[in-house]
TORPA-83383 format. One record per residue: x, y, z of N, C-alpha, C, O in turn; residue in three letters. Coordinates in steps of 0.05 Angstrom, whole numbers, plus 5000, padded with zeros to 4 digits. Atoms other than C-alpha are relative to their C-alpha. Last residue first. Layout:
// residues N
XYZXYZXYZXYZALA ...
END
This chain:
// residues 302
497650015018564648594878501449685016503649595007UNK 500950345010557948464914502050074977501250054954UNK 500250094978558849194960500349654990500649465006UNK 497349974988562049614903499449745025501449625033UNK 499450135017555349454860503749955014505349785007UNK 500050235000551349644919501349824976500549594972UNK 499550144984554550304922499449645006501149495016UNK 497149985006554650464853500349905031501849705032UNK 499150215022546450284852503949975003504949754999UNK 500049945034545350734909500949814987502649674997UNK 498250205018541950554968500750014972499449954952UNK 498549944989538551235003502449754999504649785010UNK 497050085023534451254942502150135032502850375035UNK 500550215024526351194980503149944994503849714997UNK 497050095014527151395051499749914982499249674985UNK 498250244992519551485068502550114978502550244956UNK 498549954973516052215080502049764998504049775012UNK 496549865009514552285000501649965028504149995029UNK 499149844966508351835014502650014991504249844984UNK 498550194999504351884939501250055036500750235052UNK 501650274997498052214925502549865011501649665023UNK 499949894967501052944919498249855020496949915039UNK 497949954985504452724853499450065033500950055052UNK 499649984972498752534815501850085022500650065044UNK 502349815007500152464744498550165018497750385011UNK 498049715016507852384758496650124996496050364997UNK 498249904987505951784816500150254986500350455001UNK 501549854983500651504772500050275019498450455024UNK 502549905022504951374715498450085021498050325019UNK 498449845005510951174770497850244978497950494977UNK 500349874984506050624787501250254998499850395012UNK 502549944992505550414721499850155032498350355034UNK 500849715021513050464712497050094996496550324989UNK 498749734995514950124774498450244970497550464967UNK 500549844976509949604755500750185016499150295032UNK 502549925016512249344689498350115029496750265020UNK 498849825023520249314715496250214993495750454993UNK 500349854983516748804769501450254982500850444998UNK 501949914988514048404722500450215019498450345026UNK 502449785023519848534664497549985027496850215031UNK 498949674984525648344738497550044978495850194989UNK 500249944966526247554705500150384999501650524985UNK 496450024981524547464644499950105028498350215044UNK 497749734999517047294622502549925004503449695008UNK 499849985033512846544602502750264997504550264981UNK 498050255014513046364675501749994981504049904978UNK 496949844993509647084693501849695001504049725011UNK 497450265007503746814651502450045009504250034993UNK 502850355002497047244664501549785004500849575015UNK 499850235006502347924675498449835003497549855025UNK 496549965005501148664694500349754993498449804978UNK 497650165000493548714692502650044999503350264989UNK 500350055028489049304720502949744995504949725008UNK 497750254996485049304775501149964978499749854960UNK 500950135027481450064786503349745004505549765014UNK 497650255004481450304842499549864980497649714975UNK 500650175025477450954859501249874998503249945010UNK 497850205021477451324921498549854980496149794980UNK 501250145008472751784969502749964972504050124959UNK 501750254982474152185029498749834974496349784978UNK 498650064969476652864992497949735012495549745014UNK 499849774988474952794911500249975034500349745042UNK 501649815016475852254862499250265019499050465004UNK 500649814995483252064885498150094995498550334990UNK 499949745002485951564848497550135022495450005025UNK 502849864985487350814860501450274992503850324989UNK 500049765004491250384806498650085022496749945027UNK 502449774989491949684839500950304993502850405005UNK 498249734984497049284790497450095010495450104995UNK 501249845007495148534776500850225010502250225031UNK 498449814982499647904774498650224991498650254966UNK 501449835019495747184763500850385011499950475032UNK 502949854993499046664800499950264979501750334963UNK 501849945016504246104775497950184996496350164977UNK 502250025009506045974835498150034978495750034978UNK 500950284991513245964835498149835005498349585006UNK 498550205015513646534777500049755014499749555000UNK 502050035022508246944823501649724973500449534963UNK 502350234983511946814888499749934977500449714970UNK 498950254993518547054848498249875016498849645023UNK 499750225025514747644819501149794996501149694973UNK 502650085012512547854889499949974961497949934947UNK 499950234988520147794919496949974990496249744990UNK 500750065025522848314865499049675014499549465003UNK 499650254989523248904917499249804965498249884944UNK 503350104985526149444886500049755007501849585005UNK 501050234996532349884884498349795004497949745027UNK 501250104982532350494842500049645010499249454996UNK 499850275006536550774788499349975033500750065052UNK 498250134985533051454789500549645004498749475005UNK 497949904999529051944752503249905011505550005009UNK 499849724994522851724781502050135000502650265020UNK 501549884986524151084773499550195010500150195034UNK 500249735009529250654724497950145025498449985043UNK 501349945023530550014753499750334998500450505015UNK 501149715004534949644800498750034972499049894952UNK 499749835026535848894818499150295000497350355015UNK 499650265009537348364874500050224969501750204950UNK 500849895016536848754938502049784976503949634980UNK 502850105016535348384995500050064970498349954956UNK 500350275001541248365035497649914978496849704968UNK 498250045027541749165016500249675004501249584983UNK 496650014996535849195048501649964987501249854966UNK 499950224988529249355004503350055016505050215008UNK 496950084991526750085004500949745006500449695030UNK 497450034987519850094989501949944991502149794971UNK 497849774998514850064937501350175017501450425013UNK 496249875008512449464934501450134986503150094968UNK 499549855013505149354968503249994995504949995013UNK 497149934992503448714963500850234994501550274970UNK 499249825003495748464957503050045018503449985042UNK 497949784966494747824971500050174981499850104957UNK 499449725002487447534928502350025017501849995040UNK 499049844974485546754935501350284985502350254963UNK 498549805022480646344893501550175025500550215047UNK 500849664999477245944952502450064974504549934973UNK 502249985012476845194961499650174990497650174977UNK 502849954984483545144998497850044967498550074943UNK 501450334992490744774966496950035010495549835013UNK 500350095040492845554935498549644999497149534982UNK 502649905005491345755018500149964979497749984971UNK 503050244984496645295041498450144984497849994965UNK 500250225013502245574984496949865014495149745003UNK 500550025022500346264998499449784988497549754972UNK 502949915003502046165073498650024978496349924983UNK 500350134986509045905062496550015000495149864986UNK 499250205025510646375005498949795015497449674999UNK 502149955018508446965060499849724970497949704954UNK 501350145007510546755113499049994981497149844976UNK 498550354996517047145131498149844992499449664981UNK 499449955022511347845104502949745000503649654978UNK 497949924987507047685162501749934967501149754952UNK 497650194995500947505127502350105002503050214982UNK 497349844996494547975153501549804999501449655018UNK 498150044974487647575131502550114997503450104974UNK 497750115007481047875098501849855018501149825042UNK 500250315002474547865127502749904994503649685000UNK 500950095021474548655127498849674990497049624974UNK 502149904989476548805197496749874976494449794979UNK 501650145005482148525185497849955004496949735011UNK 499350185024486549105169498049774990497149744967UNK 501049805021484349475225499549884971497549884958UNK 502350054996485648875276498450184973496550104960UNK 500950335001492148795252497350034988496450004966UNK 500750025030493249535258499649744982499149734957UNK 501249745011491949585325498949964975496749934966UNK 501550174986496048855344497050294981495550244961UNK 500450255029500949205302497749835008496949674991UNK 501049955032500249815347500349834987498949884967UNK 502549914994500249415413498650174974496450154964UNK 502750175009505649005393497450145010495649985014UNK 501749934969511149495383496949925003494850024994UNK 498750024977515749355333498850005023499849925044UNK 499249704986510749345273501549925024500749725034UNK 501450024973509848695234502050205013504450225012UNK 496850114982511248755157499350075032497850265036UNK 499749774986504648615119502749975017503949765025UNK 497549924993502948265065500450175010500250395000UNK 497249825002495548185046501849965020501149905043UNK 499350034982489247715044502350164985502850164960UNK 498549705001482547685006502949965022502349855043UNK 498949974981479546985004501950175003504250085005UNK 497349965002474846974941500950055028499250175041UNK 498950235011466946794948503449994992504049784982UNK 502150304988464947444943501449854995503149874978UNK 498650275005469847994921498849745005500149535003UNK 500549995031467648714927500949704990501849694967UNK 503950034998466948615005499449974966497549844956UNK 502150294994473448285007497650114995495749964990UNK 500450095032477148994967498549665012497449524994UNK 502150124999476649215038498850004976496650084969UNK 501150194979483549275051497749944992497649704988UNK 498650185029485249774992498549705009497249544995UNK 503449975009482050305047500649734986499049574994UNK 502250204978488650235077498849974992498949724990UNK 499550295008491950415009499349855015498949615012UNK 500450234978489651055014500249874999498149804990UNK 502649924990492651464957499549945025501350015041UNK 501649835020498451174938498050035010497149845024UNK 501149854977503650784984499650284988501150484989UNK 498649864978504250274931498950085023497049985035UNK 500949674997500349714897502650085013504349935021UNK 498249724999501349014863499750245012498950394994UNK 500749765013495848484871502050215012502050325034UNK 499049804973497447804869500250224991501150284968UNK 499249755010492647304843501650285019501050405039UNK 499349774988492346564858500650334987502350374969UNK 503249954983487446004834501550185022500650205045UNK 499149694987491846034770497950005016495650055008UNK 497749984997491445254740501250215013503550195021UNK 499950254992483745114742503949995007504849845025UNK 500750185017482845834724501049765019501949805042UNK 499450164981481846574757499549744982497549754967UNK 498350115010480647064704502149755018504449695014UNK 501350185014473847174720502949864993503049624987UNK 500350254986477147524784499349794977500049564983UNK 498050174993480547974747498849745016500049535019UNK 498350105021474348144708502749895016503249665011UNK 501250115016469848254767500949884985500249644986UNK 499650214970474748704812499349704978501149544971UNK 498650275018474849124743499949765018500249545008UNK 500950025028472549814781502749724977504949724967UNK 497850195020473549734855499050074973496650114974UNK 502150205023469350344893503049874995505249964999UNK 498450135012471950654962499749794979499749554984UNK 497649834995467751184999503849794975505949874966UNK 499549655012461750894982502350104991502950144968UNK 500150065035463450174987499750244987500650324966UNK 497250095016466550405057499449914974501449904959UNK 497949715004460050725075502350014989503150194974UNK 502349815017455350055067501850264994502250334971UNK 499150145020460949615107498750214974500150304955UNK 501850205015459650155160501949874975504049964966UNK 501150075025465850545191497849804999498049625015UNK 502649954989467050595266498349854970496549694968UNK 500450034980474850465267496549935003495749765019UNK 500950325004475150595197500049835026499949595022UNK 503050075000474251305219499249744997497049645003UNK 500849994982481651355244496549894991495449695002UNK 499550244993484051125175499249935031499149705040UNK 502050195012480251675151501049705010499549515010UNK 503049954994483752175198498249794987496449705002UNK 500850084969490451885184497649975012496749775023UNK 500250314999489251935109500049865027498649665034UNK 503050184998487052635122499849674999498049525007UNK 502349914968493852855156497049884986495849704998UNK 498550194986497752535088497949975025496549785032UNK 499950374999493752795035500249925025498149835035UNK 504150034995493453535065499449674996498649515013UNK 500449974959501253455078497249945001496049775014UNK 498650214988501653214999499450015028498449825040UNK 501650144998498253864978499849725005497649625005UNK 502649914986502854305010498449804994498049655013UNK 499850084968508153924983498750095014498749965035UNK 500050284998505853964908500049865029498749675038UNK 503450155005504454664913499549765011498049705029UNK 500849834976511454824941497649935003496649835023UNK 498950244978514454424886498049985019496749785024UNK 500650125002510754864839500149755017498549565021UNK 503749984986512655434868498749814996496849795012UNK 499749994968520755214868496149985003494649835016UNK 499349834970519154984797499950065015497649995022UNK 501349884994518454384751501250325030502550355051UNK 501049785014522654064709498950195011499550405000UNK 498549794999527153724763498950284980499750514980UNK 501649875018520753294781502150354997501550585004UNK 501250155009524552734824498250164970497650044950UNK 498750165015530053154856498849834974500249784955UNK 498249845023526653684869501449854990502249904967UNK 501549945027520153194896501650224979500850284957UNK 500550115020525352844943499050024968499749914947UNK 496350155015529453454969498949694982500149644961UNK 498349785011522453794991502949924985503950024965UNK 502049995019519453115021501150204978501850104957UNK 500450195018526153115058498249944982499149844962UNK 497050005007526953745091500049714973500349734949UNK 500749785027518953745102503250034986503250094962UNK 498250045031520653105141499350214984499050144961UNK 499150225013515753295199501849964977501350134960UNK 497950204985515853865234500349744999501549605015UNK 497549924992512654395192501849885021503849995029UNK 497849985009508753995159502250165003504350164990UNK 499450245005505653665217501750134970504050044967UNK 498250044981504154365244501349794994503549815004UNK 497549765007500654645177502249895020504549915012UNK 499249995029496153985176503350284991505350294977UNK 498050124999493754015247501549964987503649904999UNK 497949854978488654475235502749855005504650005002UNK 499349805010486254145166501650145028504050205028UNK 497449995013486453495193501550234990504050254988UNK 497949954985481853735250502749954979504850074983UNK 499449684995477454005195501549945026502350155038UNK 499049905012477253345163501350235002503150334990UNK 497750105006475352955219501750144981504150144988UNK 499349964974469353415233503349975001505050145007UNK 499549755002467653315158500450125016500750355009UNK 497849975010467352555173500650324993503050354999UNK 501449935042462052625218502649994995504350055011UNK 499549735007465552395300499249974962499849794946UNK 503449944996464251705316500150244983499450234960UNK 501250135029471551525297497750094998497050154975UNK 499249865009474151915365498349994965497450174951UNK 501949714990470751475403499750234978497650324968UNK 502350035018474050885362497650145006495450144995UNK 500149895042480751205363496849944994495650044975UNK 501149784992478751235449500450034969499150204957UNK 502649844990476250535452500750315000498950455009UNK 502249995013482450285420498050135005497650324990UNK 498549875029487950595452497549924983496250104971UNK 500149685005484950415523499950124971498150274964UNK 502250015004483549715498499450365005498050524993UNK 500950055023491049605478496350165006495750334988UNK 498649725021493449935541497849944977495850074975UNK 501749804986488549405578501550224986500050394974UNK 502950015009491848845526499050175016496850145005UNK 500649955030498849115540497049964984496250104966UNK 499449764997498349085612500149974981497949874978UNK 502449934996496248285610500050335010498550385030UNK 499950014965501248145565497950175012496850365000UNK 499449684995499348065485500749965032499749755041UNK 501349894966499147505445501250215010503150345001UNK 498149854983499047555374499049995029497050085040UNK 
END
């Protein structure tokens, strides 16, 4: 990315003061999230987080809700804060703060015919942190899907954040393109994709059950995986207590050739959806999830 020569001195402003700011103990960070935390939910989407999780968990009640979205805001404001610290972070602190459990085994499962694996996640836990699944990975070429921000000084930002790790950021138009060069390189290769978003209605191709709702998803990372043949894994991460994650890698398909079309991505709404109901105040309730409904897009491709 190039930048103009007022956008790179912005840029360095913006950096040098998140990475001032990064210095700061993480328990410093925490206790500004906490102040800031009541104000952000009261003027952010609380209208909407509130109308998603009644819609989504109709068993439960108003206080329960209430719980849930309280403890969602706390999520949300610390994930900022920690994504501020990765600014400063050690390689040594981030293995702390963020273990792989299975890394090992998916990788053994790399073969003379699958020298790609693509790894499933949402917008669960921290999923920045997810990024520095290269250090747990020797010898593998870590790289993720990303959609490029409007405003090149934050994507330039979060670029750099991203690849901080060794990995590499593929613009989410390249990604089949990019995939293919790096399946011809020396290296076993990792993208991680998260998908669970809203696709356009140009994009949308199938719905599924999900949280109560015929949902649209994306179904463009089980159409790499069927043209590549690659190896399709879901990233679980949980929560072991404030500033520190777990991820565990677990399979979703070895042979997505052998499936039908929509079961890999069918088998990952509902695993993620399993984390989503066990968890609930792990997930980001602030995005537009069902604002395409199935009856509408079935009126639109009549």
């Amino acid at each position: 990315m190039k930048l103009s020569k007022t956008q790179a001195i912005l840029y360095r402003i913006v950096r040098t003061a998140f990475y001032v700011i990064s210095l700061l103990p993480m328990r410093v960070l925490y206790v500004i999230s906490d102040i800031v935390c009541p104000f952000v939910r009261a003027f952010y989407r609380r209208q909407l987080v509130r109308q998603q999780l009644t819609e989504c968990f109709p068993e439960k009640s108003l206080e329960e809700i209430k719980k849930i979205e309280r403890a969602f805001y706390h999520q949300f404001c610390d994930l900022f804060v920690e994504m501020i610290k990765q600014f400063s972070m050690s390689s040594e602190e981030m293995m702390r703060r963020m273990v792989f459990v299975d890394s090992d085994k998916a990788c053994a499962t790399f073969n003379s015919e699958q020298n790609i694996l693509l790894l499933m996640l949402g917008h669960f836990a921290n999923w920045e942190w997810v990024a520095s699944l290269q250090y747990w990975t020797p010898g593998v070429q870590c790289s993720q899907v990303y959609h490029p921000l409007s405003d090149d000084i934050l994507d330039k930002l979060f670029l750099d954040l991203r690849e901080q790790y060794g990995g590499e950021c593929i613009p989410m138009r390249k990604t089949v393109r990019r995939l293919i060069q790096l399946n011809t390189g020396d290296k076993p290769v990792i993208c991680g994709m998260i998908a669970d978003q809203q696709p356009r209605w140009d994009a949308i191709h199938h719905f599924c059950q999900f949280l109560g709702h015929d949902s649209a998803v994306f179904i463009g990372t089980e159409q790499i995986a069927k043209k590549l043949n690659g190896l399709v894994y879901y990233c679980s991460v949980t929560r072991v207590k404030r500033g520190y994650y777990q991820c565990r890698i677990i399979p979703i398909e070895l042979n997505p050739q052998e499936v039908a079309d929509y079961e890999i991505t069918d088998k990952y709404m509902k695993m993620l959806e399993a984390d989503i109901r066990q968890h609930p105040e792990l997930w980001l309730w602030t995005h537009k999830r069902w604002t395409r409904t199935k009856e509408e897009w079935e009126e639109r491709n009549v």
